[in-house]
N, C-alpha and C positions, 0 to 999 in steps of 0.2 A: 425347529432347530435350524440355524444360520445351514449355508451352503457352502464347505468348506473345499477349495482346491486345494486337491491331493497333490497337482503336481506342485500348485508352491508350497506347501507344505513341506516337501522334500528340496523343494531350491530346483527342480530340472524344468527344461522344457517338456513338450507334448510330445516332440521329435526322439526325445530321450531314446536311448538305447536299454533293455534289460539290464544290463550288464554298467551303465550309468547307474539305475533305480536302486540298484542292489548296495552299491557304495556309497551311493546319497544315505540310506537308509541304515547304513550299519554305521556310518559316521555322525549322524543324527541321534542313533538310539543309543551309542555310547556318549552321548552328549548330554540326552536331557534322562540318561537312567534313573531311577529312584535310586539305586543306591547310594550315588554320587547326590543327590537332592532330599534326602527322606522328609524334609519338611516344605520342601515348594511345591505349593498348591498348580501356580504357572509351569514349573519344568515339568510335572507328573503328565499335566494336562496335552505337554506339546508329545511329550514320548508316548501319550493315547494315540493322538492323534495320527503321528509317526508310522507308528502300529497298522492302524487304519489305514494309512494311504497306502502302508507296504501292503498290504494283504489286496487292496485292489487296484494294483499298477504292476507289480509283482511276477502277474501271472497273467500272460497272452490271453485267455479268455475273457479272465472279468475286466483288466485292462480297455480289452476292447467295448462291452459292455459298460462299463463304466465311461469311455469318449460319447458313446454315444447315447446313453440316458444319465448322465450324470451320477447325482446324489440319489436316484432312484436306482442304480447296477443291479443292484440285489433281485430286484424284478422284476428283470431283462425279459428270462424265460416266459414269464405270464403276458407280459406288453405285446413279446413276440405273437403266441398263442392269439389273443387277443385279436390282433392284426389278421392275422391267417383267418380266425374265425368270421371278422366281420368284411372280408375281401369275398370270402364263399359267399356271402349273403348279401343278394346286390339289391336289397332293400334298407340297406345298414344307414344310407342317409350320407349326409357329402359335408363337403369340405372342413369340417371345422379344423383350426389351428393344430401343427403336431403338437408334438411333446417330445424335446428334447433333440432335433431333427428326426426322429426316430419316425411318427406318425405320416405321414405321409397326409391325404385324404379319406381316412379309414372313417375319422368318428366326426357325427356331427353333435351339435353341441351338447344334447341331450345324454345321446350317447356315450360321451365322453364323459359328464360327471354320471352316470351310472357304472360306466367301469370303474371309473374310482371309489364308487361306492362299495362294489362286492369287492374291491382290493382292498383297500382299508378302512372301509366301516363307517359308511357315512358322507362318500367322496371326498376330494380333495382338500377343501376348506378341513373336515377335522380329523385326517388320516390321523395325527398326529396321537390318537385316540389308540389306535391300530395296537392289536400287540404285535411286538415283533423280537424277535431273536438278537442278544447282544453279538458285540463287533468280536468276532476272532483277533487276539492278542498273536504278535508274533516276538520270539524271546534270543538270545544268543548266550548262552555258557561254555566258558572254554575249561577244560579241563587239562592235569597235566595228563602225559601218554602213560605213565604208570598205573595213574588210577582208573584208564580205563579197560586196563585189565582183569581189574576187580568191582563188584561189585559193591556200588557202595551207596551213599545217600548226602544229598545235595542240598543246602538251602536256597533258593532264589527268593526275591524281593522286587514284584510286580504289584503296581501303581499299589504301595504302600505296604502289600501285605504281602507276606512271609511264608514260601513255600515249602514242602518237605519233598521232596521226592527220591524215586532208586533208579538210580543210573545201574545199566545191567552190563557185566561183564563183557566184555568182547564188542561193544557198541562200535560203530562209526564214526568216523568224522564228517561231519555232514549231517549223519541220522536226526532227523527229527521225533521228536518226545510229544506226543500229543496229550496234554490235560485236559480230560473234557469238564465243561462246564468253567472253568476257571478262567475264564475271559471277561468282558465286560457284562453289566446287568443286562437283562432284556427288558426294555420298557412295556410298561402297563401291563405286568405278569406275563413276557413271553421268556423263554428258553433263553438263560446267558450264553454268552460266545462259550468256546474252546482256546485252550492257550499253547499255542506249538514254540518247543523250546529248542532250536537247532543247535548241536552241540559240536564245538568245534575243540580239534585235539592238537596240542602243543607238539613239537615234532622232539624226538628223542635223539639226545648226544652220540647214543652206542646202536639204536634198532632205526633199522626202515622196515616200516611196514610194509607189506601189500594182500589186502584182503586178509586173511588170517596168517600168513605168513610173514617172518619174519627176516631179515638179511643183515648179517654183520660180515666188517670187513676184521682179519687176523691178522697183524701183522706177526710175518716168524723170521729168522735172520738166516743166512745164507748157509750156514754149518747145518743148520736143524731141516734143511728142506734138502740137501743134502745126503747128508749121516741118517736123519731121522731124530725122534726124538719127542719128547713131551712137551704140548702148551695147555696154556690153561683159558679158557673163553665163558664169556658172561651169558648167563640167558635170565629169563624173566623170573626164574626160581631162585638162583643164586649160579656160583662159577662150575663149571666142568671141566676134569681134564681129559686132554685128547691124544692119540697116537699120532703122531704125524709119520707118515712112511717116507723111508731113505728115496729120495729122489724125486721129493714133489716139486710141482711146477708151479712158478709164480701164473698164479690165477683160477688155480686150482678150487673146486669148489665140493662141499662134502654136506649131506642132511642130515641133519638129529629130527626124528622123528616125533611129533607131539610135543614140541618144547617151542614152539610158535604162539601167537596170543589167543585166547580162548576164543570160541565160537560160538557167538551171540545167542544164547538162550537156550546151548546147547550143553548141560551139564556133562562137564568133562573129557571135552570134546575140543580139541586143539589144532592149530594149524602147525607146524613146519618150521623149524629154523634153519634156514642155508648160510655158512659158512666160508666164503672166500678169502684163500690164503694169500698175502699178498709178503712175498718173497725181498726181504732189506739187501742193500748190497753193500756189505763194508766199505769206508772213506777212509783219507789217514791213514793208509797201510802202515806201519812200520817197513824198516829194510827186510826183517827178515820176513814178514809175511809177503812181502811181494816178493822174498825168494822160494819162498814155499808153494806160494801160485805161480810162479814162471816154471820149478819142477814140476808141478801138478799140470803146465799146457804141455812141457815136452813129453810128459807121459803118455797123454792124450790122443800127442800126436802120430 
């Protein structure tokens, strides 16, 4: 298989930042989606690859391991090993060529297609034999904030085929869904990838979230915070009504108990709705209500 750079694959440099890789790649993968493409053979192929190079550029580890063995990253650990073993052993033999700057003077020629041999089965010339484990797929679903209150079930459509899955009540924004096995094949019968579906949550008109709790703002008007009085506020069931007591304070904040969004895979189990009242202040007085408030300051006084 050719040797494909991951980082032009995404369009960045080597110098890239995380936080470049991340945007390269999520403006990439909404690019060549299948869903937008169901019958290009080319677009499915580039959002594979996509994939691919987010999963090893991604992440400070294998990033690093991947600068420095390339198309080989996956195994890093063993090369390393390797190295370590034949440095203890100062009969190991001299110079021959690294591999990937990584070798140093570890392996001499012999030695070098014999490790390749016990890595993939016949050394270098016919690794390609090798079984090995497919490529981890990485996925993005956005959800609205409603529905992730609830538990529900999702179709996606990775590189052609048509997923079911259950999205669990109380989920995260951000949380990652791991499908195992549902990544790409493993060549010559080994173990297919995994498929992580990062799920991202549309933000709500009336709730802010935080962790399981919930926060809305009330507006109540200057009589009612006041006098006192009745209002009525939205939560994730339906509306409530509430006492507001004579003389609350603009900024005032009050909790309903359990009426927060569910907690992730904890049947029945709620977080917290906080309530902050935020006090209107009449405009456009009439005459007579600015005579009404100028008796109500001398009274005061």
């Amino acid at each position: 298989m050719a040797y494909i750079d991951y980082y032009k694959v995404l369009g960045v440099d080597k110098s890239a930042s995380q936080d470049d890789i991340k945007k390269a790649y999520r403006k990439l993968a909404r690019k060549y989606h299948p869903d937008l493409h169901p019958d290009d053979k080319e677009a499915n192929k580039m959002f594979q690859q996509v994939n691919e190079a987010n999963e090893a550029l991604s992440d400070p580890e294998k990033r690093k391991k991947y600068d420095e063995y390339g198309e080989n990253w996956k195994h890093a650990d063993q090369f390393d090993q390797a190295k370590q073993s034949r440095s203890r052993n100062p009969f190991g033999g001299g110079g021959g060529g690294g591999f990937g700057g990584g070798f140093g003077g570890g392996f001499g020629g012999d030695d070098y297609s014999d490790f390749f041999e016990s890595m993939f089965g016949g050394g270098g010339r016919s690794r390609n034999n090798a079984r090995a484990k497919g490529q981890d797929l990485q996925a993005e679903l956005q959800i609205l904030f409603r529905d992730a209150a609830e538990t529900h079930k999702k179709t996606v459509t990775i590189n052609g085929k048509s997923l079911r899955i259950t999205i669990p009540a109380g989920i995260a924004n951000g949380q990652v869904i791991k499908l195992k096995g549902q990544g790409n094949e493993g060549r010559n019968g080994g173990l297919p990838g995994d498929l992580f579906i990062t799920i991202t949550i549309a933000e709500d008109a009336v709730f802010k979230r935080v962790n399981d709790d919930l926060y809305i703002n009330k507006e109540i008007d200057l009589y009612t915070a006041v006098l006192g009085g009745d209002v009525t506020v939205d939560t994730l069931n339906g509306k409530v009504k509430l006492k507001v007591p004579a003389g609350t304070q603009n900024g005032a904040k009050i909790r309903l108990k359990s009426k927060g969004f569910p907690v992730y895979k904890k049947e029945g189990e709620f977080g917290n709705l906080f309530i902050t009242y935020s006090v209107s202040i009449p405009v456009n007085l009439t005459e007579k209500q600015i005579k009404l408030f100028t008796e109500l300051k001398e009274l005061t006084q």
